[in-house]
N, CA, C and O atoms as CSV, one atom per row, in Angstrom:
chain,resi,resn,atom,element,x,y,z
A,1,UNK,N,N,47.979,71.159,61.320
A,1,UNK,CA,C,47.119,70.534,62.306
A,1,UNK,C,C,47.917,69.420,62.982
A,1,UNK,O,O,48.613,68.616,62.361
A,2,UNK,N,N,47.743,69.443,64.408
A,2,UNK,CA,C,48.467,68.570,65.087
A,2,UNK,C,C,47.795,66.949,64.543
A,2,UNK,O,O,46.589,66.718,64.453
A,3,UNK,N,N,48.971,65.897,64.208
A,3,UNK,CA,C,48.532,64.771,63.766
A,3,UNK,C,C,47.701,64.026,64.768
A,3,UNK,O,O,46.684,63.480,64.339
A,4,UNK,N,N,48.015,63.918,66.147
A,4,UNK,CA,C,47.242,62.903,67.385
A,4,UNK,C,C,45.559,63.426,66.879
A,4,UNK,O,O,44.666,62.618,66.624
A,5,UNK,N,N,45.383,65.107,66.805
A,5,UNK,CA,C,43.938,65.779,66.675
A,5,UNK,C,C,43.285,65.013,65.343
A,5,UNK,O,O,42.264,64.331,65.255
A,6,UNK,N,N,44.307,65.407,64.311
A,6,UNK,CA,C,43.609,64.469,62.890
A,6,UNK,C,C,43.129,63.006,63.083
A,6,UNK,O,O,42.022,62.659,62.673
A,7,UNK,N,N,44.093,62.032,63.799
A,7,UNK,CA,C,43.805,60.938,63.696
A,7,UNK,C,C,42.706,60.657,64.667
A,7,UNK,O,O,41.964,59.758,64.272
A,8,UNK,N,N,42.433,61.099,65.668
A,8,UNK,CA,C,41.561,60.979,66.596
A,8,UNK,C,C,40.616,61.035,65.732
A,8,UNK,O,O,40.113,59.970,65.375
A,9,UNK,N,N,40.168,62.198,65.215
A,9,UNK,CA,C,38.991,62.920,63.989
A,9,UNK,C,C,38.506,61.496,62.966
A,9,UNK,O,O,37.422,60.917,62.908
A,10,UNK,N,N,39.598,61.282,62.343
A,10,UNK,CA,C,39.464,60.229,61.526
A,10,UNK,C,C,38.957,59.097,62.279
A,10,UNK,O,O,38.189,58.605,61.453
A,11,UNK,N,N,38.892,58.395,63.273
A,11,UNK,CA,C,38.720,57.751,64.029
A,11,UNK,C,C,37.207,58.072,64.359
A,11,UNK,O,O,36.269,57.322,64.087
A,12,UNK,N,N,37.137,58.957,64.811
A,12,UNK,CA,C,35.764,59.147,65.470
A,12,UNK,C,C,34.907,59.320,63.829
A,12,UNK,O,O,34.129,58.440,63.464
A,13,UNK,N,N,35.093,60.142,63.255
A,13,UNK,CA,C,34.183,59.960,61.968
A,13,UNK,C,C,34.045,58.353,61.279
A,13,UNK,O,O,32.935,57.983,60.895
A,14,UNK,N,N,35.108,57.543,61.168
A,14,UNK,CA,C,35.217,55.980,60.723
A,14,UNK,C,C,34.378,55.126,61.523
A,14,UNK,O,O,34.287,53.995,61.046
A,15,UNK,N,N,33.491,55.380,62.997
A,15,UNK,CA,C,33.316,54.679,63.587
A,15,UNK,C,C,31.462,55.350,63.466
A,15,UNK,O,O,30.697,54.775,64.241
A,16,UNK,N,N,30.958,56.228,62.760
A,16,UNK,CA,C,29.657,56.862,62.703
A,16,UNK,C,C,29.484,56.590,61.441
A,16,UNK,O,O,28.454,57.122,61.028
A,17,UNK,N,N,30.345,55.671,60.221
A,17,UNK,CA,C,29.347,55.452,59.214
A,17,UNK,C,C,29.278,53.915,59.609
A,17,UNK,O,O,30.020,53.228,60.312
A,18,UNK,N,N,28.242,53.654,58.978
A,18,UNK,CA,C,27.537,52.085,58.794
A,18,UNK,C,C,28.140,51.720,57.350
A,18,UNK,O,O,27.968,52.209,56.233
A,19,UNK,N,N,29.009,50.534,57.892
A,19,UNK,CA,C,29.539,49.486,56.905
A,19,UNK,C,C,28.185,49.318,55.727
A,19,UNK,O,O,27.005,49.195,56.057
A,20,UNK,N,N,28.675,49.349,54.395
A,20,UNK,CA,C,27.326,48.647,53.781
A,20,UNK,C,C,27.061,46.908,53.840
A,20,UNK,O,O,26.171,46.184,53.393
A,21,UNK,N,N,28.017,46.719,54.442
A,21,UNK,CA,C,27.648,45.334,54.656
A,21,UNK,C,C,26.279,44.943,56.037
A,21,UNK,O,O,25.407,44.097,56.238
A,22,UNK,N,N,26.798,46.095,56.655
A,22,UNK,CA,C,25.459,45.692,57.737
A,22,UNK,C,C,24.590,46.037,57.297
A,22,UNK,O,O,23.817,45.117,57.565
A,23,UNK,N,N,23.870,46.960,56.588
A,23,UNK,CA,C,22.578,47.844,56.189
A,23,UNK,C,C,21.893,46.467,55.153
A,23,UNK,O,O,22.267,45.968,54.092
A,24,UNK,N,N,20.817,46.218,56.011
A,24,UNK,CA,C,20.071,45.081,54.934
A,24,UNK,C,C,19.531,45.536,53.360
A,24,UNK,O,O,19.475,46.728,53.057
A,25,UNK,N,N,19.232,44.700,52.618
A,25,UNK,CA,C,19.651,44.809,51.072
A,25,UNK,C,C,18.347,43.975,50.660
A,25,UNK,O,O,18.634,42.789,50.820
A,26,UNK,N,N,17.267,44.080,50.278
A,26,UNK,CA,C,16.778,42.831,49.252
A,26,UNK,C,C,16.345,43.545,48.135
A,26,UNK,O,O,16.073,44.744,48.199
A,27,UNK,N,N,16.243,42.688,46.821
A,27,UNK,CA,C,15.472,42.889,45.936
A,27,UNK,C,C,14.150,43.969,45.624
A,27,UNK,O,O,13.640,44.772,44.842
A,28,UNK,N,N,14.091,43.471,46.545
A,28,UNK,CA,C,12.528,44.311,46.226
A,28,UNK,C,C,11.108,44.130,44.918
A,28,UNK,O,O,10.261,44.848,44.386
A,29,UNK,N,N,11.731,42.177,44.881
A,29,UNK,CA,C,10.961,41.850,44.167
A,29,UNK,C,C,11.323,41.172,42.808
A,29,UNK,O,O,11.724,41.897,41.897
A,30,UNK,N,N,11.199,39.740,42.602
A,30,UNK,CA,C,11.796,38.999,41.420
A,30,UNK,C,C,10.806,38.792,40.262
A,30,UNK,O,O,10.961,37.843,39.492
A,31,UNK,N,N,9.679,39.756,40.108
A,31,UNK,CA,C,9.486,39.655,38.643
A,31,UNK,C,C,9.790,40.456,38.037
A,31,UNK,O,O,10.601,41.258,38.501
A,32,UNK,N,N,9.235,40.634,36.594
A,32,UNK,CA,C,9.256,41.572,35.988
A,32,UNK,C,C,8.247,42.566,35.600
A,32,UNK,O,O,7.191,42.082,35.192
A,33,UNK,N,N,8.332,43.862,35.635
A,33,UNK,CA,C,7.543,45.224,35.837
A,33,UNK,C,C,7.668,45.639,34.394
A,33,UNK,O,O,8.701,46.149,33.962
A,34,UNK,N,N,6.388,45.367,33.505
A,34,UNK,CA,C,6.741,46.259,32.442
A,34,UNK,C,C,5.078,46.991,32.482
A,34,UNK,O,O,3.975,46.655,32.911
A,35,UNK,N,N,5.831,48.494,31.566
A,35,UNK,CA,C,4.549,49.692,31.473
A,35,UNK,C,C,4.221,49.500,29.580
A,35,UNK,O,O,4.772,49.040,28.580
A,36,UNK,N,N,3.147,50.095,29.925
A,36,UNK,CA,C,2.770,49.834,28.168
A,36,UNK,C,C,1.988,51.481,28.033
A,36,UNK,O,O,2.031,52.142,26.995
A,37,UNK,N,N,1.241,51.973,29.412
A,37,UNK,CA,C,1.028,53.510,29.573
A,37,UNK,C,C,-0.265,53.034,29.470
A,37,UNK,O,O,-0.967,53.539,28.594
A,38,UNK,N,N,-0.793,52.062,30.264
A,38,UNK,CA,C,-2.145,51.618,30.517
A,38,UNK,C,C,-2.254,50.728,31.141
A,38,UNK,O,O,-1.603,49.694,30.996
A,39,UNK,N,N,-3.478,51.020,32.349
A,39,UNK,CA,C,-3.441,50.028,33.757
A,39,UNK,C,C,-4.256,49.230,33.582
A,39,UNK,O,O,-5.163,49.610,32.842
A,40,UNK,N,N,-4.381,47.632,34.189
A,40,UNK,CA,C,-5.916,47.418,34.466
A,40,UNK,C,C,-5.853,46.900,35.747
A,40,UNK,O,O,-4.849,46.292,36.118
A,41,UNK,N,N,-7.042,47.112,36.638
A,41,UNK,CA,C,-7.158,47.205,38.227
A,41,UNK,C,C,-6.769,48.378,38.811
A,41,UNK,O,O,-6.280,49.300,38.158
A,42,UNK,N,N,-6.980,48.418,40.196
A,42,UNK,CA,C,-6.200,49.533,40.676
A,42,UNK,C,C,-5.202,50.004,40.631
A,42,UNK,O,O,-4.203,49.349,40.334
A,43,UNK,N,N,-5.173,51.108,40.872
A,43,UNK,CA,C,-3.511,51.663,41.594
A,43,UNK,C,C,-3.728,51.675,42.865
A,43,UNK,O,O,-4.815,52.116,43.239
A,44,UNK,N,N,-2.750,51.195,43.871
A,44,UNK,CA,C,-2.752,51.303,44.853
A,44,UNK,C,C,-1.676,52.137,45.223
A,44,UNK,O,O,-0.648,52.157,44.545
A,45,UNK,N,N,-1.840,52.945,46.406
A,45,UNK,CA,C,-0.735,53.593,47.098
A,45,UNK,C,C,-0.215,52.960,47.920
A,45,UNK,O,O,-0.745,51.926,48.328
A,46,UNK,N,N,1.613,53.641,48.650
A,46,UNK,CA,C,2.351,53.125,48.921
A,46,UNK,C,C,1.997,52.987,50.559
A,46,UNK,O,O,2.750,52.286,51.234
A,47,UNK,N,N,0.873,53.641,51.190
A,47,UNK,CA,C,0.519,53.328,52.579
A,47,UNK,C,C,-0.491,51.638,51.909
A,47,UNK,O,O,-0.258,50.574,52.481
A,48,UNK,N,N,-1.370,51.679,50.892
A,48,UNK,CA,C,-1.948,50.417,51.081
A,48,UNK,C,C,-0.638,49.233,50.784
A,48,UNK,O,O,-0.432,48.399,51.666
A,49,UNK,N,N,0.080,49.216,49.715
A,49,UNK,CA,C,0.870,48.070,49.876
A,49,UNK,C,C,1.597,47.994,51.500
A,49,UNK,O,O,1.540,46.904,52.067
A,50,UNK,N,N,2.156,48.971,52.097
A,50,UNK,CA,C,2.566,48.775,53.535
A,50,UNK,C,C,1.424,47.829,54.533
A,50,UNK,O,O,1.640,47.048,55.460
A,51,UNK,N,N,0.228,48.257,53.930
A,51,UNK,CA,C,-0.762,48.099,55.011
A,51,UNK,C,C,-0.919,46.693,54.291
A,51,UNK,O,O,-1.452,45.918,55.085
A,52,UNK,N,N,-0.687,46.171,53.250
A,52,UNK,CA,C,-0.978,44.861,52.893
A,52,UNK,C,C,-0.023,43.626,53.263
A,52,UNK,O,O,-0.238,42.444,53.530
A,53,UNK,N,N,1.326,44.558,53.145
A,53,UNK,CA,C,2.509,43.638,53.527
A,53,UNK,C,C,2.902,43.388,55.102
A,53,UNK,O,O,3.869,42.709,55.446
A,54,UNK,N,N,1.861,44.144,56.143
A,54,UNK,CA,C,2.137,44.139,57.297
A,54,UNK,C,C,0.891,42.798,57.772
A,54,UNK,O,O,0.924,41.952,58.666
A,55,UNK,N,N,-0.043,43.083,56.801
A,55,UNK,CA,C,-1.369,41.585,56.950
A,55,UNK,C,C,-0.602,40.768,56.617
A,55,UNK,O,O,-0.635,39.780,57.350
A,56,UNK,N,N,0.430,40.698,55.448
A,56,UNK,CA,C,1.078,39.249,55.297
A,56,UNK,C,C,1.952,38.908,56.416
A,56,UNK,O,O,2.095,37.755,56.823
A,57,UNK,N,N,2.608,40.062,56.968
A,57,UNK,CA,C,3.750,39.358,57.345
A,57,UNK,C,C,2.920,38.976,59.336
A,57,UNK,O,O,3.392,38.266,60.224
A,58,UNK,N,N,1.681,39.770,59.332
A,58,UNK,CA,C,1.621,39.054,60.569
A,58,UNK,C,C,0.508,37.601,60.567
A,58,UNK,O,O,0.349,36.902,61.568
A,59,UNK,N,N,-0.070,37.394,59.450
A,59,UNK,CA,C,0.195,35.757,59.130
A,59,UNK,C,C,1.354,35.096,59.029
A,59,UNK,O,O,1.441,33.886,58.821
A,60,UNK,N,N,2.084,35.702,59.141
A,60,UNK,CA,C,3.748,34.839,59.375
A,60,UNK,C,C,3.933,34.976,60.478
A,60,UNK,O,O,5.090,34.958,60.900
A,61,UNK,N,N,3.042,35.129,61.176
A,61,UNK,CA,C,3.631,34.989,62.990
A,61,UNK,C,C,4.106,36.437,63.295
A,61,UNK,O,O,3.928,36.793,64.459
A,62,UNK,N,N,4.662,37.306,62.475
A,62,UNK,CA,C,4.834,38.747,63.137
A,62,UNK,C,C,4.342,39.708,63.494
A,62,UNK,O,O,3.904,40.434,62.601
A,63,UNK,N,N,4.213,40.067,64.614
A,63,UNK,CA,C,3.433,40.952,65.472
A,63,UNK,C,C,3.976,42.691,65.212
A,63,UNK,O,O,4.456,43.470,66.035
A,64,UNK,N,N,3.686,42.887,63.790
A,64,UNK,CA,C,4.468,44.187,63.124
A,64,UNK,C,C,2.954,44.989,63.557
A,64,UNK,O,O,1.874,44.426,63.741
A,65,UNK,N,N,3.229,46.379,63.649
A,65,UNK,CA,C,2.789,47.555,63.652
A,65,UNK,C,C,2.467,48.497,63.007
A,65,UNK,O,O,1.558,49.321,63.108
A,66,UNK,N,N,3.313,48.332,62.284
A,66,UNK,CA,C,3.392,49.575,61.007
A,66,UNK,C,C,4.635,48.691,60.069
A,66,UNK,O,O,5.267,47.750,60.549
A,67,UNK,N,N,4.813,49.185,58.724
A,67,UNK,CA,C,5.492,48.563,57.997
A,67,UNK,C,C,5.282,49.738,56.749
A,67,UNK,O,O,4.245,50.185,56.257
A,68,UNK,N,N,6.821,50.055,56.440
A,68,UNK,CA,C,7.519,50.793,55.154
A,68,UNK,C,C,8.565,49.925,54.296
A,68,UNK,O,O,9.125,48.921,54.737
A,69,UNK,N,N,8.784,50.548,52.772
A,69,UNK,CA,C,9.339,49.613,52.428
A,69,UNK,C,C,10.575,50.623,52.502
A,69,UNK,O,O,10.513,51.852,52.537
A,70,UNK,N,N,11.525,49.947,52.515
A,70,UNK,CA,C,13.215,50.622,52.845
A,70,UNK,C,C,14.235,49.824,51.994
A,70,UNK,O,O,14.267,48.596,51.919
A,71,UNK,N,N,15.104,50.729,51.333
A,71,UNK,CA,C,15.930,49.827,50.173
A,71,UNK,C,C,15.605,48.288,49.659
A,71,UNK,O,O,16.293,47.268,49.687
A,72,UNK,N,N,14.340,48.537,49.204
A,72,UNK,CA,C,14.435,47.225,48.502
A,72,UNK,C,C,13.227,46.075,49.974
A,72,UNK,O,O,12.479,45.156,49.642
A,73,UNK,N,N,13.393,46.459,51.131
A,73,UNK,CA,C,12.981,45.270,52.193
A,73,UNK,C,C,11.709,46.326,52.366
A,73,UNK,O,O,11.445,47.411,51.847
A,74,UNK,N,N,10.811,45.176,53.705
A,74,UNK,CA,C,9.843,45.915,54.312
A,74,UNK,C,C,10.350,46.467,55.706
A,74,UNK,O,O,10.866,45.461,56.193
A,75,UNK,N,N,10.487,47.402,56.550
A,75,UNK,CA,C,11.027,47.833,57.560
A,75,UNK,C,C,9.610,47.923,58.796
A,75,UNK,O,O,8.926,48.894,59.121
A,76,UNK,N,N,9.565,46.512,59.249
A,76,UNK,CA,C,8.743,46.545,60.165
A,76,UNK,C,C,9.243,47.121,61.692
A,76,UNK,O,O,10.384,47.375,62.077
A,77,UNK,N,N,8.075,47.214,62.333
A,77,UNK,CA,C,8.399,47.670,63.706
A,77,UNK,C,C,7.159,46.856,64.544
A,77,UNK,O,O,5.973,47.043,64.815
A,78,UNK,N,N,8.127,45.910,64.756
A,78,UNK,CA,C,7.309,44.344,65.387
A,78,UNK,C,C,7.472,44.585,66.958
A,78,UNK,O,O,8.476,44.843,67.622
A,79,UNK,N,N,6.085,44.405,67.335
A,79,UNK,CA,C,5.492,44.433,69.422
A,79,UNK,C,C,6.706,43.527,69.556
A,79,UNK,O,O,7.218,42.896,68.632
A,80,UNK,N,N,7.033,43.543,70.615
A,80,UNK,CA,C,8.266,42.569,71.244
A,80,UNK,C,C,7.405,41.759,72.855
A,80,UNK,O,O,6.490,42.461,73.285
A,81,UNK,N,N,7.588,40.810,73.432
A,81,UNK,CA,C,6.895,40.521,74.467
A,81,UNK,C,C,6.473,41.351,75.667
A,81,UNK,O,O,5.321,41.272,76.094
A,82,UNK,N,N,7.627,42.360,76.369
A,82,UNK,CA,C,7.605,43.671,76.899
A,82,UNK,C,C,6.729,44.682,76.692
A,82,UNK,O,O,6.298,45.487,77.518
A,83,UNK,N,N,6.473,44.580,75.437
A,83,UNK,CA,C,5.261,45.483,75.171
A,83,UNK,C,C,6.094,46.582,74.172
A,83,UNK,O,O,5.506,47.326,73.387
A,84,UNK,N,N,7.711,46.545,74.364
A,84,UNK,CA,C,8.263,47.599,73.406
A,84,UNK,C,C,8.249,47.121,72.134
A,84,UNK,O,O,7.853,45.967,71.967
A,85,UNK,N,N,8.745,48.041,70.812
A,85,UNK,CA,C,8.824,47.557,69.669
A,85,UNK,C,C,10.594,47.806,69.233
A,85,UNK,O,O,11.323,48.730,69.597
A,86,UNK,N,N,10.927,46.632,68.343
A,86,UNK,CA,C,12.264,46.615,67.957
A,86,UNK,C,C,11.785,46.828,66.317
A,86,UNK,O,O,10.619,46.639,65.972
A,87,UNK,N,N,12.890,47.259,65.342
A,87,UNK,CA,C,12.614,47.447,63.880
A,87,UNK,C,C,13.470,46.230,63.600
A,87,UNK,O,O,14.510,45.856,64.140
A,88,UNK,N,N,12.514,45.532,62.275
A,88,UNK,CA,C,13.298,44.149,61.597
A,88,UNK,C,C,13.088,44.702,59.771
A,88,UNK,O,O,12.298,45.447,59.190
A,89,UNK,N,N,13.829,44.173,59.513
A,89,UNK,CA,C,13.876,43.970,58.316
A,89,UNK,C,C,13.144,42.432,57.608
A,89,UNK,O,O,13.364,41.315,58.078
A,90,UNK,N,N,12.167,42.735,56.276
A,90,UNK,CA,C,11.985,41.118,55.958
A,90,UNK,C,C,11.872,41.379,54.234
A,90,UNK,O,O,11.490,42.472,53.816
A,91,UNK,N,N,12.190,40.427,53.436
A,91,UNK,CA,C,12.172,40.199,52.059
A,91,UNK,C,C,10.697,40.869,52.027
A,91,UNK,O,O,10.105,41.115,53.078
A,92,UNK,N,N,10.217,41.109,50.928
A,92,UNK,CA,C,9.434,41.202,50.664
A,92,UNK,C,C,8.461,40.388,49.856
A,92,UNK,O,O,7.246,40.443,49.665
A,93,UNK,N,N,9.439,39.617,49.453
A,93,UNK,CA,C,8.827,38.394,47.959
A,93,UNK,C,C,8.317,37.206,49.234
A,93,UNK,O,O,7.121,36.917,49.249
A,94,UNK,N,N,9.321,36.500,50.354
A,94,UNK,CA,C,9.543,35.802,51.213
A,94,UNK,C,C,8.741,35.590,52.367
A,94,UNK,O,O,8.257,34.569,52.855
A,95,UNK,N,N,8.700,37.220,52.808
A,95,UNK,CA,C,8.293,37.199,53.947
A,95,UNK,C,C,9.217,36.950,55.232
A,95,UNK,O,O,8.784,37.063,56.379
A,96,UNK,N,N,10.765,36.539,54.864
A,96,UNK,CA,C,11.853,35.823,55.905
A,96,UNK,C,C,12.530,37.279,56.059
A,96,UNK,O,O,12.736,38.156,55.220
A,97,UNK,N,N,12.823,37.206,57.551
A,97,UNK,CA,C,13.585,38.125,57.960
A,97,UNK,C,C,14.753,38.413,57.345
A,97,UNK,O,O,15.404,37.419,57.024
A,98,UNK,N,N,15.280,39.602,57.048
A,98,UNK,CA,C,16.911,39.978,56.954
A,98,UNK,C,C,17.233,40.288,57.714
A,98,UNK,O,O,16.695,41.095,58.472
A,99,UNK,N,N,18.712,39.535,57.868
A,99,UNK,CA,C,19.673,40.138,59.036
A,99,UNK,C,C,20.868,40.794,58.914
A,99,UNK,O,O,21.464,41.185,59.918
């Protein structure tokens, strides 16, 4: 294989992954979770905690839409003044944006 073709290749593939340094990262929560194989209160599902963490976070001033949780963060998709929506990342314990 001609080398200019390889390196180009290499090049163009090196520039379509995402550094893990940019991809936001939190916890996903600083207590501790222990099971004993018996609940008390509900179980809730993973649309109600979304739907709970999107009430918190727009008492924090954010004008989120919908909200999933994504490695560890909440992955909102907050109204922007325009009327479009941009996706943010925020702690989940916090409520503070990741950047």
């Amino acid at each position: 294989m001609n080398l200019k073709v390889l390196t180009l290749a290499m090049l163009a593939l090196s520039a379509t992954v995402i550094p893990v340094a940019a991809a936001p990262f939190c916890t996903g929560g600083t207590g501790v979770n222990l099971s004993f194989g018996f609940m008390i209160g509900p179980q809730y599902s993973e649309e109600d905690r979304a739907d709970l963490a999107r009430t918190q976070l727009r008492r924090h001033g954010v004008d989120a839409t919908r909200v999933e949780f994504w490695n560890g963060c909440l992955r909102a998709f907050v109204r922007q003044p325009d009327g479009s929506e941009k996706m943010e990342f925020y702690d989940p314990d916090t409520f503070q944006q990741v950047y």
